[in-house]
C-alpha angles and dihedrals in degrees: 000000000000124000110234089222085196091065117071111242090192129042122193116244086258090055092052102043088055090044094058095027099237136127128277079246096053088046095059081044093060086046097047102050091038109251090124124038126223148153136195128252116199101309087338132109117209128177127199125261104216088045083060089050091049094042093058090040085062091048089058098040083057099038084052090050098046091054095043087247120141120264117276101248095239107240099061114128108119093070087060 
């Protein structure tokens, strides 16, 4: 597995509540029961990427079922 060093692996919580578009509070929300992962760094709080890309798969994968849709296949990005 090879890290691609041009992506960022870690957002701040500003980048990802505006990512995501929630509050500071929903944010802590998503930290604290666990939706989104994060560590701190010094002062500084970072959450995980790919935590933030999950999070919003399982969004979709609930938002599908709730409407009777078909699961979104994953990997589909591309189509996005």
């Amino acid at each position: 597995m090879s890290i691609a060093f041009d992506v960022p692996l870690v957002a701040s919580p500003k980048q990802t509540m505006k990512a995501i578009q929630v509050s500071r509070k929903k944010l802590y929300e998503l930290i604290n029961t666990g939706e989104l992962e994060s560590y701190t760094e010094g002062k500084s709080r970072r959450i995980l990427v790919k935590s933030i890309n999950e999070y919003i798969e399982r969004r979709l994968t609930a938002e599908a079922a709730r409407r009777g849709r078909a699961v979104p296949d994953g990997d589909n990005e591309s189509g996005r």
